[in-house]
N, C-alpha and C positions, 0 to 999 in steps of 0.2 A: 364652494361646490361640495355639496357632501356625497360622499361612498356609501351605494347602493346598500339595502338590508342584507342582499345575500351574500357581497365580499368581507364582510367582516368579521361572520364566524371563521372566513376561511381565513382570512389574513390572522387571525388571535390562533388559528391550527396550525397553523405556519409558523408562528412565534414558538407556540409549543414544542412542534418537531425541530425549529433548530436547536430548542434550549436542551430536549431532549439528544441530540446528536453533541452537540457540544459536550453534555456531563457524561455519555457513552464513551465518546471518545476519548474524554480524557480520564477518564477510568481505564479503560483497555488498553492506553497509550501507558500509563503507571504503571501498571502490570507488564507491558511488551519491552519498557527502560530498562526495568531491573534486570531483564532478561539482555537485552541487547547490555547494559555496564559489564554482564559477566562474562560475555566474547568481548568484550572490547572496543564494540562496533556503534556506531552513530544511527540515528533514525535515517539519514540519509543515506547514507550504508549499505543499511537494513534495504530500504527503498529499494536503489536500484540493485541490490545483490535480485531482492525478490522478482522486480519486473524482469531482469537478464535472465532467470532461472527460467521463465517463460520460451526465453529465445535459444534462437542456436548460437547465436556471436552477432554483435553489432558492430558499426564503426563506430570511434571516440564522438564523432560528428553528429551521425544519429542516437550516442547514447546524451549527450550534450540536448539536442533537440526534445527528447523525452525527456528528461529529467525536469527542463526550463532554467538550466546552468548554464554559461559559458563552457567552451571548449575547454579553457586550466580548471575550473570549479569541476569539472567530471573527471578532470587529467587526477586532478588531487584524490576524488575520492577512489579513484581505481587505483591511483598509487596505494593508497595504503590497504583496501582491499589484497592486491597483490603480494602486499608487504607479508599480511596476514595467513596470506595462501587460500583466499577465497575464489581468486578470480587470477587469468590469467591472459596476457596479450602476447599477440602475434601477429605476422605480418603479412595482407591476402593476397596469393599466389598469382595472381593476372595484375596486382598492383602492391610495387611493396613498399610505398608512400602510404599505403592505407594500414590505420593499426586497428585489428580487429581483437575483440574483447569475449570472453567465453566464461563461465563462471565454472570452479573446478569441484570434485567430486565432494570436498568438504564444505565447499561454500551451497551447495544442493542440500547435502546434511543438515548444516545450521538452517536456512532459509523452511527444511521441512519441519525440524522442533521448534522453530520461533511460531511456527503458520499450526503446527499443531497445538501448542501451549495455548495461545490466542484462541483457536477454536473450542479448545479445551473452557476457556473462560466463560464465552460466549453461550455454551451447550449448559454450564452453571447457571449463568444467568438466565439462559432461558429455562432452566428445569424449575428456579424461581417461581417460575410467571403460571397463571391459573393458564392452561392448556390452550382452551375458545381464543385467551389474548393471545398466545404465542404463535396459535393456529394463524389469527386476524393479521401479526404484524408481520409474519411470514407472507402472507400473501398480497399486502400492502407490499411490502417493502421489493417481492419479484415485480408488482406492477411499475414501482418509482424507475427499477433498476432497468424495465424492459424500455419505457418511458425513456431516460438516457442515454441508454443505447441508441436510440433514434434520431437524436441530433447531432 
């Protein structure tokens, strides 16, 4: 059975943008290492320091759920987050079987210069790109992201 004329420019677009996100990624991933070796801190770390900056305090249970860890694989990384002084637990006042997780005023600091260095990269790369393209992938890439959103 063969694949209609029209999926297969798009299927070879599709090879393109993963190959494209793949060598992206792991360029800005390169560049965000060296930053995360000189706190100390792990991409996973990094991870959920950044997603926790988001919130006001999670449980172990829901920080476990978002991550895709086990409950000790998130225990670990908050121990040493905490260890660190990034992040700190407590225990919620209606329930003190529950340990709730808050990320502290340095671990906000790091998670802002790791998120601005990265931006900072990105702003390089894009000042690279002839304008029309950067305009073009800007507004492709709101579409993918609004696309996402949706499922």
């Amino acid at each position: 059975m063969s694949i209609p004329q029209t999926t297969k420019p798009l299927a070879k677009d599709h090879a393109k943008l993963a190959d494209f996100i793949l060598f992206s990624q792991r360029e800005f991933l390169l560049n965000l290492s060296k930053e995360l070796n000189r706190d100390n801190i792990s991409f996973a770390q990094f991870f959920l320091l950044s997603f926790l900056s988001t919130s006001k305090e999670m449980t172990m249970t829901d920080i476990a759920r978002k991550m895709g860890h086990s409950t000790a694989a998130a225990t670990g990384l908050v121990d040493r987050l905490e260890k660190l002084g990034y992040m700190e637990r407590t225990h919620a006042v209606d329930d003190r079987r529950k340990v709730m997780v808050k990320v502290t005023p340095s671990g906000l600091e790091l998670v802002a210069r790791l998120r601005d260095e990265l931006q900072n990269r990105i702003a390089e790369a894009m000042d690279e790109t002839a304008a029309p393209d950067a305009a073009s992938f800007m507004t492709n890439y709101r579409m993918l992201d609004e696309a996402a959103a949706l499922r």
